[in-house]
C-alpha positions in Angstrom: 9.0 -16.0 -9.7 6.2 -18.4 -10.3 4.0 -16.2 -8.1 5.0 -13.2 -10.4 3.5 -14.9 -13.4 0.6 -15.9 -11.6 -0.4 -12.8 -10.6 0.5 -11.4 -13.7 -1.5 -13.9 -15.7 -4.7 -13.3 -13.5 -4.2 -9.4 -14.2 -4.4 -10.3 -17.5 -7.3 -12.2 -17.2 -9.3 -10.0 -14.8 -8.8 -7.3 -18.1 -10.5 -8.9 -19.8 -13.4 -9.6 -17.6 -12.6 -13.4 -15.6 -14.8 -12.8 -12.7 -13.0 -16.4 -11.6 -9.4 -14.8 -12.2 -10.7 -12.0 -10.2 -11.8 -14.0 -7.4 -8.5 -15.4 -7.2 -6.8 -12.4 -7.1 -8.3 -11.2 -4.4 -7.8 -14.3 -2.6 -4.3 -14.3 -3.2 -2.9 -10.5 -2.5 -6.6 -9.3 -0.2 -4.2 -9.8 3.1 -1.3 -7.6 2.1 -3.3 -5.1 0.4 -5.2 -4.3 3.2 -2.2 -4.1 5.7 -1.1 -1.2 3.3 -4.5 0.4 4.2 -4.3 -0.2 7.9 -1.1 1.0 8.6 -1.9 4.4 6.1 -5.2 4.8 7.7 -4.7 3.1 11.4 -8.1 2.4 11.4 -9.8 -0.9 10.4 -13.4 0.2 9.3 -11.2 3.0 7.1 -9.0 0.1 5.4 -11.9 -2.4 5.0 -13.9 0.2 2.6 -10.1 1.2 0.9 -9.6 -2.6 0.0 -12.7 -3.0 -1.0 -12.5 0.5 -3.2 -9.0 -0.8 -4.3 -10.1 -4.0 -5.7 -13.4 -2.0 -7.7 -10.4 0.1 -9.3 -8.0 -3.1 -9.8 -11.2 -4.3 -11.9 -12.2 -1.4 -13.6 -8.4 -0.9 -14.4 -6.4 -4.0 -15.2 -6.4 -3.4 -18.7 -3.9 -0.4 -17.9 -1.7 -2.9 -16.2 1.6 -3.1 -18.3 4.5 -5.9 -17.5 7.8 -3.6 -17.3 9.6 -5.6 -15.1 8.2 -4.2 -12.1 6.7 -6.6 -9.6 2.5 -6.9 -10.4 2.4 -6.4 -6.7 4.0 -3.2 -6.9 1.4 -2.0 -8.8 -1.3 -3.6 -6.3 -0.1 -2.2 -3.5 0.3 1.7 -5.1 -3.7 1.9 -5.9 -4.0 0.4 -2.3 -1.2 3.2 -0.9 -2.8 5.9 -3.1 -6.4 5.1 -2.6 -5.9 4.6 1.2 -4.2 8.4 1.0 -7.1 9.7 -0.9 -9.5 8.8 1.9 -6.9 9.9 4.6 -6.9 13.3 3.0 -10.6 13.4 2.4 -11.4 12.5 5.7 -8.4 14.2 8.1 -10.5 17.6 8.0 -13.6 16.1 8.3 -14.4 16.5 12.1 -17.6 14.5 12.3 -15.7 10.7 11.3 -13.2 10.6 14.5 -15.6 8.8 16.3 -16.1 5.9 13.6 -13.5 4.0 14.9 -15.3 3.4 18.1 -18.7 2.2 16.5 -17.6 -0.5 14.0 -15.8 -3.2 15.1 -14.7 -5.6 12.5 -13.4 -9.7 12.8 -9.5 -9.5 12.7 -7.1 -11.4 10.3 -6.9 -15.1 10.8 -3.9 -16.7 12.2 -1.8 -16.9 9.3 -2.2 -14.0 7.7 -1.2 -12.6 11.3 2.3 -14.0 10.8 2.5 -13.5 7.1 1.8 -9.8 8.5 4.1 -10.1 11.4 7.5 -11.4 8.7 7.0 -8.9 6.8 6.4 -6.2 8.9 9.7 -7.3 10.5 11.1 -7.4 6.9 10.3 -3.6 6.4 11.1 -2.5 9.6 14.6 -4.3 9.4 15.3 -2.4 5.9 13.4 0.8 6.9 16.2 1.3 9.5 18.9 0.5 6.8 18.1 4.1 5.4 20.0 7.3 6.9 17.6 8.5 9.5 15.8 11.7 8.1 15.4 9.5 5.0 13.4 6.6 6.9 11.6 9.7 8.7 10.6 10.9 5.4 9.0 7.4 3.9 6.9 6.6 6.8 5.8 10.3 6.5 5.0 9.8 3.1 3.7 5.8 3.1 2.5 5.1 6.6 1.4 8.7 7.5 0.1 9.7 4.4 1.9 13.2 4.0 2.9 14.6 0.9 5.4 15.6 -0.9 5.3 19.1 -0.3 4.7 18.7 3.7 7.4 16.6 3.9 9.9 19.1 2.2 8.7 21.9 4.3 9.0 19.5 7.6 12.9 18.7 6.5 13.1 22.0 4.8 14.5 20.7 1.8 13.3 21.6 -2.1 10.3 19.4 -3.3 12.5 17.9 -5.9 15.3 16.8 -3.4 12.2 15.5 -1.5 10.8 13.5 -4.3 14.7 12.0 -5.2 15.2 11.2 -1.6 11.7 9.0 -2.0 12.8 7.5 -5.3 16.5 6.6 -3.6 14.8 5.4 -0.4 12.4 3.3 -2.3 15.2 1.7 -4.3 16.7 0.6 -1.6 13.7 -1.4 -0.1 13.4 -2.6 -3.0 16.5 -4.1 -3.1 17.0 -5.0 0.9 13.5 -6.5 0.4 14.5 -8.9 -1.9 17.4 -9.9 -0.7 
């Protein structure tokens, strides 16, 4: 819970301008925030510009932060999710950047932020498989693959709104075997 506050608190602070609280932000959620953007985008280049992007909107927005009980990092990790989409979709019919990949290499994540990773990837995938099956299919479509809503009720063939409740219900329940 402390790191709740703390977080919290240096939201707060970043609002209203702490270029120090800033700092410290990003050295304290950078590592996880940029695994969302890897495993949306696959691509390392991709994720590096997304974090970066992510934490220009985290400053430029962390006066809109509210405390509802929701975890701070929650609300990290959906402008990562959603900026690391945006670029996904701006970029999957964009024939000219699938060679990027192969002309930017980029220094990998040091050794324990690779097992920080590695838990909680393990974490995730442990809870992931928890949900009925076309249900996990449906959140890795929707956060790993970047699909959205709509292409994932045509792929089940289900209504959009059935879609978006078996999200919500899936997302609930991470929540909760996540914390446990």
């Amino acid at each position: 819970m402390a790191q709740l506050v703390d977080i919290e608190s240096l939201i707060a602070r970043v609002a209203l301008g702490d270029r120090k609280a800033f700092s410290t932000l990003y050295d304290q959620t950078s590592a996880k925030l940029f695994g969302v953007a890897l495993r949306v985008l696959n691509n390392r280049a991709s994720a590096e510009d997304v974090l970066q992007e992510t934490y220009m909107k985290i400053w430029r927005r962390a006066d809109r932060y509210a405390s509802n009980g929701m975890s701070p990092m929650s609300w990290l990790i959906a402008i990562a999710r959603n900026t690391a989409i945006d670029r996904l979709r701006a970029t999957r019919d964009s024939a000219n950047l699938d060679d990027v990949s192969n002309h930017l290499v980029a220094s990998g994540p040091t050794p324990e932020q690779s097992v920080v990773a590695a838990g909680e990837a393990a974490r995730i995938t442990e809870c992931l498989g928890k949900l009925e099956a076309e249900k996990g299919q449906a959140v890795r479509g929707a956060y790993l693959q970047g699909l959205s809503y709509a292409e994932l009720a045509e792929k089940f063939s289900v209504p959009l709104n059935t879609m978006r409740t078996w999200l919500r219900r899936s997302l609930i329940s991470l929540k909760e075997c996540m914390e446990q």
